[in-house]
N, C-alpha and C positions, 0 to 999 in steps of 0.2 A: 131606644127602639130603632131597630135598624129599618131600611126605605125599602117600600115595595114598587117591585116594576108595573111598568107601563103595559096596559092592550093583553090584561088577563083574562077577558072575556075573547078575547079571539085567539087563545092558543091551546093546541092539543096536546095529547103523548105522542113522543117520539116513537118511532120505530125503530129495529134493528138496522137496516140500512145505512140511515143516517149517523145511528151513536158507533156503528162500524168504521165510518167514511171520516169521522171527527176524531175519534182514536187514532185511524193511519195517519192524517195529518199532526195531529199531535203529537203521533210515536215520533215522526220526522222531525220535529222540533226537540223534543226533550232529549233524542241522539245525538242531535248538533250541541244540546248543551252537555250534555254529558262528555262528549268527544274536548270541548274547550277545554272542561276541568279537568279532562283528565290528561292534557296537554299542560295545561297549569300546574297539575301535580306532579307531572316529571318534571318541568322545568325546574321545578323549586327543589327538586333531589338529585340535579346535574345529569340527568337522561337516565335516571335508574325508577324501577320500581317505587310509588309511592304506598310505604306498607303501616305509611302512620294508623294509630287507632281513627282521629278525626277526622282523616279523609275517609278512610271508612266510610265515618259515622256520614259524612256529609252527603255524600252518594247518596243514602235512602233518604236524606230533609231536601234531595232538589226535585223530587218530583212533588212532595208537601209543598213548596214554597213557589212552587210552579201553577199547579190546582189551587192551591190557597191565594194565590195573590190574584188569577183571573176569575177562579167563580166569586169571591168575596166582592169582588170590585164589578163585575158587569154580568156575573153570571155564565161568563161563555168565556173558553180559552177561544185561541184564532182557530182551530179546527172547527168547533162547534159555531164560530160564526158565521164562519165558509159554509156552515150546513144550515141554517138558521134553528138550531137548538141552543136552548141555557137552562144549566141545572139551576131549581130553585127549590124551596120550602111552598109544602100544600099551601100555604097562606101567600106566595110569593114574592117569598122574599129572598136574599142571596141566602148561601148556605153561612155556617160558621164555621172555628177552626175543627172543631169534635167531627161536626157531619162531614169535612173534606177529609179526615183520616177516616172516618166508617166507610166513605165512599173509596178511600184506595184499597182500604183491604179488605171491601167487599169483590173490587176488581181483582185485588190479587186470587181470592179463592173464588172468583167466576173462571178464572184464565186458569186455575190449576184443578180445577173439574170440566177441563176441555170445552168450556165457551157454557158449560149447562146454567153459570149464574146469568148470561145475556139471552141465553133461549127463553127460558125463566119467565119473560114478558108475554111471549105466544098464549101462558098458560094462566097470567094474570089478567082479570079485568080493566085495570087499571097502568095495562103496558111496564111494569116496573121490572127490573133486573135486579140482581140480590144485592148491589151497591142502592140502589135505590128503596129499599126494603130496611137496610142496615143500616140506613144514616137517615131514614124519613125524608128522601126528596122525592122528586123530581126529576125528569128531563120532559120537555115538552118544542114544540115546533114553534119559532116565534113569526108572527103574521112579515109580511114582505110590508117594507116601509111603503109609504103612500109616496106619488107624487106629485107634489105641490103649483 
């Protein structure tokens, strides 16, 4: 059984704002990583075009492995830290490997119905977007640390 987080009695649903503001900064990130690999990839075909299948294939496993290793591990990439949100399970807990693919290509078909799967929340009681609908999570506000 996997560990559930801390101070779920004091967290809410997130709003559109904040899973907006979390995305830019993560877009910012996962283009820096994408810009290296694909710096890497020409390197290794001497300045030409990288048209192997696998790098292909690699391209779409580095945003899985990207989301898969930050919400598995803390629940929040660095964007959603920046904003105090983390996606979690109703029960909360981190997501799994199943629910971080529900949730990209619940993103993918929010962002290819012109943002309608994140409006999608205005019209739920439970603030949810259709990634969060598609993989049973979460996103929620996490309380501001105390200090000591």
């Amino acid at each position: 059984m996997s560990h559930v987080f801390a101070d779920l009695d004091e967290v809410y649903y997130a709003g559109l704002f904040r899973r907006l503001a979390a995305i830019v900064y993560d877009s910012l990130l996962l283009g820096a990583i994408f810009m290296l690999y694909g710096f890497i990839g020409v390197a290794i075909t001497n300045g030409e075009a990288n048209e192997h299948w696998a790098f292909k294939l690699l391209i779409w496993l580095i945003p899985f492995v990207f989301y898969g290793y930050f919400w598995r591990r803390t629940g929040q990439t660095l964007g959603m830290l920046a904003w105090r949100i983390r996606v979690q399970t109703p029960l909360g807990q981190p997501v799994n490997a199943k629910q971080t693919l529900l949730r990209l290509v619940g993103g993918l078909v929010s962002w290819g119905c012109l943002g309608l799967g994140y409006l999608w929340l205005f019209f739920d009681k439970e603030k949810r977007t259709w990634p969060d609908i598609f993989s049973g999570t979460q996103v929620v506000v996490v309380p501001k640390k105390k200090k000591v």
